[in-house]
C-alpha positions as CSV (number, residue, x, y, z in Angstrom):
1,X,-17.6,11.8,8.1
2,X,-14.0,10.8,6.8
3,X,-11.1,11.6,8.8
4,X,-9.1,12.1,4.9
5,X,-12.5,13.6,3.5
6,X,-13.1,16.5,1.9
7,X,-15.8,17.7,3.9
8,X,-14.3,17.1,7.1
9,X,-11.6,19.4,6.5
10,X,-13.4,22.0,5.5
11,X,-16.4,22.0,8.2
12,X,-12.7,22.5,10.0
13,X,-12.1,25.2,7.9
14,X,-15.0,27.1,8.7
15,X,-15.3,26.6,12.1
16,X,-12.0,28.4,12.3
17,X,-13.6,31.1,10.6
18,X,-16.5,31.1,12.5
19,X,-14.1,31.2,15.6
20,X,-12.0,34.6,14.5
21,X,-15.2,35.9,13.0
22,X,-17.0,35.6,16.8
23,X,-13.2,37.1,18.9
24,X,-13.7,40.5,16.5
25,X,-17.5,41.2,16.8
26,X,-17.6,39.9,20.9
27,X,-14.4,41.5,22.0
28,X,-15.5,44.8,23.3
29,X,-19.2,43.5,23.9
30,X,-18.7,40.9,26.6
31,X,-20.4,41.8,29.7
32,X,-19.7,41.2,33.4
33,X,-17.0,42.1,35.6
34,X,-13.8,42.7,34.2
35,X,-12.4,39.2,35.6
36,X,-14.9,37.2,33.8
37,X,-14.8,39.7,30.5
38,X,-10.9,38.6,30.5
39,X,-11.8,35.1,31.0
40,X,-14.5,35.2,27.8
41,X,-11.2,36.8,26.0
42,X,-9.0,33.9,26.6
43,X,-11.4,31.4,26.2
44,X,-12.2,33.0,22.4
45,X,-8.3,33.4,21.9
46,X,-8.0,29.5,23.0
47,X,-10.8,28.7,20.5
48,X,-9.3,30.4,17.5
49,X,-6.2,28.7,18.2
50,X,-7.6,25.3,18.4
51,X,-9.5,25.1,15.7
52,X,-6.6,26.7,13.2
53,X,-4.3,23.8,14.8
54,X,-7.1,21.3,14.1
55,X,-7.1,22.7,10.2
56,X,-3.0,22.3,9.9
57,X,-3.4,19.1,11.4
58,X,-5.8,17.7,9.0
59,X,-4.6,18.9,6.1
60,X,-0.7,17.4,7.2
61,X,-2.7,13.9,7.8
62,X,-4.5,14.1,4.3
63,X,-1.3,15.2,2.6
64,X,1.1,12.1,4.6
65,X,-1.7,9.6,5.1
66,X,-0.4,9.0,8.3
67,X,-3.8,8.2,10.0
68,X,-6.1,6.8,7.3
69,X,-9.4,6.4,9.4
70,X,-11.3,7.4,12.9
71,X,-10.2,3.3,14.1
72,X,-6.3,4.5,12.9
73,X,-6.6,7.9,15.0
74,X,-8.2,6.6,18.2
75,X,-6.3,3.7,18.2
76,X,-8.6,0.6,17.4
77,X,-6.4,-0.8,14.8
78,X,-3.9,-1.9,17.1
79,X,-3.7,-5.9,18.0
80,X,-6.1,-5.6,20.8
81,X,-8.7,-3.9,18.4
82,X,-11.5,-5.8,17.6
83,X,-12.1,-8.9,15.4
84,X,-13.3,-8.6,12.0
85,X,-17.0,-9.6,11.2
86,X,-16.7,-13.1,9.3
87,X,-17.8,-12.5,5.7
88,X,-19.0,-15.0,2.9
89,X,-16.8,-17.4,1.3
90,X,-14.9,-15.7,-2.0
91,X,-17.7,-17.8,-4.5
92,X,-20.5,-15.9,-2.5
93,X,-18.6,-12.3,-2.1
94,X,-20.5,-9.7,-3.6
95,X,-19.0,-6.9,-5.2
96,X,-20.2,-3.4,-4.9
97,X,-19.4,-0.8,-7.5
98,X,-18.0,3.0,-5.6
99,X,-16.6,5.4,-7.0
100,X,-13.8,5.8,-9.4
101,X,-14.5,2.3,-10.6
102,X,-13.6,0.8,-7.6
103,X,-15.8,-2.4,-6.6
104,X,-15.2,-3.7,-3.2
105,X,-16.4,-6.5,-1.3
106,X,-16.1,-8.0,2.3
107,X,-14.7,-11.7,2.5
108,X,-14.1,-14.1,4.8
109,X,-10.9,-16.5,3.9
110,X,-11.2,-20.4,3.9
111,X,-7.3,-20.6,4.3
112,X,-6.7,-18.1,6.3
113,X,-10.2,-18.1,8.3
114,X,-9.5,-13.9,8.4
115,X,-12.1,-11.6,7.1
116,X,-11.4,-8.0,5.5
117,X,-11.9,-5.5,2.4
118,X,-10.8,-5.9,-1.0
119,X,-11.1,-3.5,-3.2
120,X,-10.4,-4.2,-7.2
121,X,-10.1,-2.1,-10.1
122,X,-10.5,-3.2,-13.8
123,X,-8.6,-1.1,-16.7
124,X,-10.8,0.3,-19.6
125,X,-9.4,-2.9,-21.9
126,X,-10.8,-4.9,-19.4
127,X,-14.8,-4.4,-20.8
128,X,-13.7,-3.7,-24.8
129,X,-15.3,-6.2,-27.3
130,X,-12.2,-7.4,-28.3
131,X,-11.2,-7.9,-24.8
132,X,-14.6,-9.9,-23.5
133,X,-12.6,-13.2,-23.0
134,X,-9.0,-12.0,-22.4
135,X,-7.2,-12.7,-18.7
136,X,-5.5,-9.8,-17.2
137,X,-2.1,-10.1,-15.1
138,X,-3.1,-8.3,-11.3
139,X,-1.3,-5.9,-9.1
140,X,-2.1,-6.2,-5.8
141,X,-1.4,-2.9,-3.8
142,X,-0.2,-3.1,-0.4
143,X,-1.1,-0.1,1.7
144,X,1.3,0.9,4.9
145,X,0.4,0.8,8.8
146,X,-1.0,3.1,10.1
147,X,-3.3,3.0,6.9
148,X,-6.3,1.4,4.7
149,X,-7.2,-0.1,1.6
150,X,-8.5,3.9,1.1
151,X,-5.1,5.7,1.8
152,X,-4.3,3.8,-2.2
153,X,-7.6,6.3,-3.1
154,X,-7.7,9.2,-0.7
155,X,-3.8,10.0,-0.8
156,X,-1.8,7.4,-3.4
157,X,-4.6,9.1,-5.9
158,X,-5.3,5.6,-7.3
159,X,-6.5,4.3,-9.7
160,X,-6.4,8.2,-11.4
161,X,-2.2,8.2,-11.1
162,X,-2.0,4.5,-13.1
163,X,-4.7,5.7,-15.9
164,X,-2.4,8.4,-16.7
165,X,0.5,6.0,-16.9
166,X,-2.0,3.6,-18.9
167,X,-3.1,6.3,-21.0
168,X,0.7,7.2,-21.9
169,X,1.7,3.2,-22.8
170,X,3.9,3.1,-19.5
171,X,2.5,-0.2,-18.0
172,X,0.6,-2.9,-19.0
173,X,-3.7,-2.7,-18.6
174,X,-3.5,-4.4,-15.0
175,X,-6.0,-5.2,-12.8
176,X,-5.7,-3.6,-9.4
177,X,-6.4,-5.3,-6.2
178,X,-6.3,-3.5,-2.5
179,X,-6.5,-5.4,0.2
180,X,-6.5,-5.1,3.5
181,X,-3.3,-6.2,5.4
182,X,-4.0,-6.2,8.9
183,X,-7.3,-7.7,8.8
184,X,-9.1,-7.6,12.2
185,X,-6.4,-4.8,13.3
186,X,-3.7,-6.9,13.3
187,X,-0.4,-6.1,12.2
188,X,2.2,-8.8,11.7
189,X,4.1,-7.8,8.9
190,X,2.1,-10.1,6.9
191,X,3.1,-12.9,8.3
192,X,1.3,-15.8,9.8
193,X,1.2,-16.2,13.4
194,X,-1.0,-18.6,15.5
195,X,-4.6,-17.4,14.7
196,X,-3.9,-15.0,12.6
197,X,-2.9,-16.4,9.0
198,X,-2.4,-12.9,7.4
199,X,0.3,-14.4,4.7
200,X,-1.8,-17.2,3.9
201,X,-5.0,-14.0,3.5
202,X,-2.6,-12.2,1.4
203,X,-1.0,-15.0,-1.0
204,X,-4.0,-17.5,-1.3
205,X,-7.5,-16.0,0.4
206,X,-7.0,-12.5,-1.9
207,X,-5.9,-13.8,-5.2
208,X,-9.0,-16.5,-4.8
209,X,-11.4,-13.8,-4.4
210,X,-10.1,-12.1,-7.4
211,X,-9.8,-15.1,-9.5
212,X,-13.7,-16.2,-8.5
213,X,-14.7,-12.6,-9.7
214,X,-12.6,-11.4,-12.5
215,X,-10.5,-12.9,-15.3
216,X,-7.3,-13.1,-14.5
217,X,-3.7,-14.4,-15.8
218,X,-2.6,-17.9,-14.7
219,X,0.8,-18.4,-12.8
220,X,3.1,-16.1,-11.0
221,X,4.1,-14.4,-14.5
222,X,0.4,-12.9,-13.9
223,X,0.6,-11.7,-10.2
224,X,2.7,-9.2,-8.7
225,X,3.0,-6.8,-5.6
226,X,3.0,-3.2,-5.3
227,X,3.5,-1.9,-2.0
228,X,4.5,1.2,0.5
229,X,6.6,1.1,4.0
230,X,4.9,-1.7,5.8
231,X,3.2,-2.7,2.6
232,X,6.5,-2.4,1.1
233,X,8.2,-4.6,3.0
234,X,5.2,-7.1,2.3
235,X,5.8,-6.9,-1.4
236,X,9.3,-7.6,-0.8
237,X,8.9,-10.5,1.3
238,X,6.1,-12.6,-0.2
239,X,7.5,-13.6,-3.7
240,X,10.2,-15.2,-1.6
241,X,8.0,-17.2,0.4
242,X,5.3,-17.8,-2.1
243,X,7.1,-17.8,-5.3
244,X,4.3,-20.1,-7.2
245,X,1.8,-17.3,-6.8
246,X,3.8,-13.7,-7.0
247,X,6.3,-13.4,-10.1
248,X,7.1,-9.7,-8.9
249,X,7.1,-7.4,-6.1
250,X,7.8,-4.1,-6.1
251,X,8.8,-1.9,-2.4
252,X,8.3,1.6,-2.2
253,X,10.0,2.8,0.7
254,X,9.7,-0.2,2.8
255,X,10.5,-1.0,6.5
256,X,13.9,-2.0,6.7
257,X,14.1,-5.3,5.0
258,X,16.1,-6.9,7.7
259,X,13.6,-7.4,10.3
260,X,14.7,-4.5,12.9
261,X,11.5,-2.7,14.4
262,X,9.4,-5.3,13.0
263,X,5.8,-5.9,14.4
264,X,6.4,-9.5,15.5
265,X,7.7,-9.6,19.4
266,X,9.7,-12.9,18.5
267,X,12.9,-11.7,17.6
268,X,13.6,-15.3,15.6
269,X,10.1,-15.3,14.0
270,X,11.0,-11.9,13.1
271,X,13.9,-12.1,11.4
272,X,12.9,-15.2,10.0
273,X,10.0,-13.6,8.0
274,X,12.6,-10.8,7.1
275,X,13.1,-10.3,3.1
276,X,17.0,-9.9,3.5
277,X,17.0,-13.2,6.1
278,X,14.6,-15.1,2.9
279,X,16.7,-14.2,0.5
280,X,20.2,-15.1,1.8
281,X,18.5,-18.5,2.4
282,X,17.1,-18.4,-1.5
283,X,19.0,-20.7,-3.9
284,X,18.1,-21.4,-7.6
285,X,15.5,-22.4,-8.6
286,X,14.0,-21.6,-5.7
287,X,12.7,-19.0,-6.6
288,X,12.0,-19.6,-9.6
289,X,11.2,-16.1,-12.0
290,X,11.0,-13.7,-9.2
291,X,11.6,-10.3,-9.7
292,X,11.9,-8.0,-7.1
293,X,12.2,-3.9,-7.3
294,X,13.3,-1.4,-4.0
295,X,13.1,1.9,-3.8
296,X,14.3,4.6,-1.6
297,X,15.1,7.9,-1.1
298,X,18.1,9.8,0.1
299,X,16.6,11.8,2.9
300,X,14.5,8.7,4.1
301,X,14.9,7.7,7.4
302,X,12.5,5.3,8.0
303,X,14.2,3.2,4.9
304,X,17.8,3.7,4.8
305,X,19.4,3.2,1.3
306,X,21.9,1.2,3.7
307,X,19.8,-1.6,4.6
308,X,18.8,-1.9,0.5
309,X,22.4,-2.3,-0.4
310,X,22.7,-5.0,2.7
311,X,19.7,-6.6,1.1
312,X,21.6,-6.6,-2.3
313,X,24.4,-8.3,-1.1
314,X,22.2,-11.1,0.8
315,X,21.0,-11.5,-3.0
316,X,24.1,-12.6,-4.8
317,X,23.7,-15.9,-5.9
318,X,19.9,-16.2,-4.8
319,X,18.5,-16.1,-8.3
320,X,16.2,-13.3,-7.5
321,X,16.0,-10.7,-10.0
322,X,17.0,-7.1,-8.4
323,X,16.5,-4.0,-9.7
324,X,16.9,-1.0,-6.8
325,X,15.9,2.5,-7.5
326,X,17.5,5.8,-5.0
327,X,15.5,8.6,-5.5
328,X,17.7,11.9,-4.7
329,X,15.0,13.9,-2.2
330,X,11.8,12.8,-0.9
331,X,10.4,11.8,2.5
332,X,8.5,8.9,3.5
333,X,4.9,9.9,2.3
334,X,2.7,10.0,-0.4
335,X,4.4,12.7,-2.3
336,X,7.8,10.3,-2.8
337,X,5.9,7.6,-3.8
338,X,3.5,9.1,-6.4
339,X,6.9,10.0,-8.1
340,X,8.1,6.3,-8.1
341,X,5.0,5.2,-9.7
342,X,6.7,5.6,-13.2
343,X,9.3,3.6,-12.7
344,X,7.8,0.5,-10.5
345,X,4.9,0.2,-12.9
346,X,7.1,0.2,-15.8
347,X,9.3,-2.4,-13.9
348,X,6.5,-4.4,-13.3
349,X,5.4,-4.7,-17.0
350,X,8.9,-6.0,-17.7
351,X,8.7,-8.6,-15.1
352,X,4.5,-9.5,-15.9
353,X,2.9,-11.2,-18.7
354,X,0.3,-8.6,-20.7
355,X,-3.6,-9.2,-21.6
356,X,-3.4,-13.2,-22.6
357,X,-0.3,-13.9,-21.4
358,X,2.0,-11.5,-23.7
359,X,5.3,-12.3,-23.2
360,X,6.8,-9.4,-20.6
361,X,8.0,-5.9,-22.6
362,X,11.3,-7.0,-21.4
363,X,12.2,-3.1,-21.5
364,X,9.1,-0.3,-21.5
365,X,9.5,3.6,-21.8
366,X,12.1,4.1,-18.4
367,X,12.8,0.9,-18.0
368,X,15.7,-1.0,-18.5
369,X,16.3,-4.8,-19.6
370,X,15.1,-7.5,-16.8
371,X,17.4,-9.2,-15.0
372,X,19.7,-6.2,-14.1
373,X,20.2,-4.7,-10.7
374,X,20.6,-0.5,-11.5
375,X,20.5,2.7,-9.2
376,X,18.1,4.9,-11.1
377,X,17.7,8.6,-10.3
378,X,14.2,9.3,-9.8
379,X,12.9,12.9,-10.6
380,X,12.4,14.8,-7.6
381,X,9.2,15.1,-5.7
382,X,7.2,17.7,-5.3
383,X,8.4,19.5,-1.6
384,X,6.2,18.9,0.7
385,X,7.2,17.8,4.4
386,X,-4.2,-22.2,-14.8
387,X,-5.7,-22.8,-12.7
388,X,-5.7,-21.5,-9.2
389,X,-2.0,-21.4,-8.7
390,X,-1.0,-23.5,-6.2
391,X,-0.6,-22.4,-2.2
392,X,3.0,-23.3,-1.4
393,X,4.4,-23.1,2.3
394,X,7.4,-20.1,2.9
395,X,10.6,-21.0,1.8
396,X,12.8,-22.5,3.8
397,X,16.7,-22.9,3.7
C-alpha cells in the first residue's frame, strides 16, 4: 500500500473511527477491578489519539511530499541503502504503460553503470496523423530528496497540471521525462563521485533511453530541465556542466545554489559542483545557448531569494541567459511550485525548439523576451503550511 496513496490514508481514516467508535460503546462496560478498568480507559484514550495523529500526519506528508515512499520513511534511501538491481541496456528497456499515460521502464546505464526508473510522458500531438514523424523537444523533471520519480504524480499532479497549460497554448507539446536522481539511494547532488556517476546517469544514460524509445528533438535547443529543491538545484547546475545536451534549466525552489548544506562531504568537490561556483567560472561561448530560470519565494527558507541575487551577480559576463522569478508567499512544497508551473513552462518554450525544431516562441502568454533577467511576481499560492548529442565532460574554468 502507498505511503502518498489514497487508500492508505483512508484505512487511516477509518481506523480512527473505529477507535472513537470502540472508547464510547466500551467505556462504561469494561469489567475487572477498577485499576484495570482505568487502565482499559487510557489505553482506548491512547488509541484514539494515535491514530487521529497518524491521519494529520499522512495527510501533511501527501500534501508537502516530504516522504514520498515506505524506503523515504524508514530510511532506506540514504547512501548506505541498498544498490539498485542492474537493468537492461536503454536498446533492450521495456516500457510499460500505467496510469495517466505514464510509461516507465527500469534501465541500467552504459555510462554511468547506475540503474533506476524513468518514467516518460508523450503529449496528445505526440500520436496525431500529422504528427507520426515529428521529433519533440523533452523536459526532464527533477524531483527533490526526500522524494521519487512519483512525488511529480502523487503531489506535483503531473502530467494533469502541464495538459491544462497545453490545453490553454501556454507551452510547447513537450515530452516529459522523470527520472530518478539518486539511483541506488544515493544522493550527491547529481554529481559524479567515484562509483556513483549520477551526472553522467542524468545528462547522457537518461536522454539515451529516451532517445532509443521516443522521437525526440536533436541538440540542446531540444532538451531542457525542470526541477524542485534538490532537483532544482540539479536543473540549475547541469546546463553549465553539460551545455551540448541541456539548452535550459529551469529551478523551482532550489537548494542554495552556492553549495552550502550540500550532500557531498568534500567541501572543494562541493562547491565545485555548485551552480553559482560554475557559473562565475562560465565565459562565452562556453556555454553556448543556455538559458537558465530561478525561482523563489519570499517566505522560503530553505531557498533564500539572497543566494539567487548572489547567483545573479556570479552571472555577469558568463553568457548564460537569466531570468529569476520571486514569488510574494509560498513555502517550500508542492503548493508554491504548482503555482510556478505557468511561468517556467512558458519560459521554457521561449528558450526550446517546438515539434520539428520550431524556432523558440521567443515570448509566450506570461512570458517575456529571452535573453532578459526580470523579477516577476507570481500569483500567490494557495495557503497551505542529430544525432545523439554529444557527452561532454563539466566545465571547467
Amino acid at each position: 500500500m502507498s505511503l502518498t496513496g489514497t487508500a492508505f490514508f483512508a484505512a487511516l481514516a477509518a481506523a480512527t473511527a473505529c477507535a472513537v467508535l470502540a472508547t464510547l460503546l466500551l467505556w462504561s462496560r469494561i469489567p475487572g477491578p477498577a485499576p484495570a478498568r482505568w487502565l482499559a480507559r487510557v489505553l482506548l484514550i491512547g488509541l484514539c489519539q494515535v491514530t487521529a495523529i497518524c491521519v494529520v500526519a499522512a495527510w501533511i506528508n501527501t500534501s508537502y511530499g516530504l516522504y514520498a515512499s515506505w524506503d523515504d520513511l524508514l530510511g532506506r534511501a540514504g547512501g548506505s541503502g541498498p544498490v539498485a538491481m542492474p537493468g537492461p541496456p536503454p536498446d533492450r528497456a521495456r516500457f510499460l504503460r500505467g496510469d495517466a499515460g505514464i510509461q516507465q521502464t527500469y534501465v541500467r546505464g552504459p555510462r554511468s553503470a547506475l540503474s533506476g526508473q524513468v518514467m516518460v510522458w508523450t503529449p496528445p500531438q505526440y500520436d496525431e496523423p500529422r504528427y507520426r514523424r515529428t521529433p519533440f523537444p523533452v523536459v526532464i523533471l527533477l524531483h527533490g530528496i526526500p522524494g521519487s520519480p512519483q512525488s511529480w504524480l502523487d503531489q506535483g499532479h503531473m502530467p494533469a497540471a502541464f495538459k491544462k497549460l497545453l490545453r490553454a497554448g501556454a507551452t510547447h507539446p513537450f515530452i516529459l521525462a522523470v527520472p530518478v536522481i539518486n539511483p541506488g539511494g544515493l544522493d550527491t547532488d547529481c554529481a559524479d563521485i567515484p562509483g556513483h556517476k549520477i551526472a553522467t546517469w542524468l545528462s547522457a544514460d537518461v536522454p539515451e533511453v529516451i532517445r532509443q524509445h521516443f522521437r525526440t528533438g536533436k541538440g540542446p535547443r531540444s532538451w531542457g530541465l525542470l526541477g524542485i529543491s534538490t532537483g532544482g538545484y540539479c536543473a540549475a547546475k547541469l546546463p553549465l556542466q553539460y551545455p551540448r545536451v541541456f539548452g535550459a534549466g529551469a529551478a523551482l525552489d532550489p537548494d542554495p545554489l552556492n553549495g552550502e548544506q550540500g550532500a557531498l562531504t568534500d567541501p572543494v568537490l562541493r562547491e565545485h559542483n555548485s551552480p553559482t561556483w560554475l557559473v562565475s567560472h562560465t565565459k562565452p561561448p562556453a556555454a553556448p545557448g543556455v538559458g537558465l530560470f530561478l525561482a523563489t519565494s519570499r517566505q522560503d527558507r530553505s531557498s533564500p531569494p539572497s543566494l539567487i541575487e548572489h547567483f545573479e551577480e556570479a552571472a555577469a559576463g558568463s553568457g548564460v541567459r537569466l531570468r529569476t522569478m520571486l514569488a510574494p508567499a509560498g513555502g517550500h512544497n508542492y503548493h508554491t511550485w504548482i503555482s510556478m508551473y505557468p511561468a517556467a513552462f512558458a519560459w521554457l518554450s521561449e528558450e526550446l525548439e517546438g515539434p520539428g525544431g520550431q524556432v523558440p516562441r521567443g515570448q509566450v502568454p506570461g512570458g517575456q523576451a529571452p535573453g532578459t533577467t526580470a523579477d516577476a511576481e507570481a500569483p500567490q499560492p494557495e495557503e497551505q503550511t542529430e544525432e545523439q548529442p554529444e557527452q561532454t565532460e563539466p566545465q571547467q574554468p
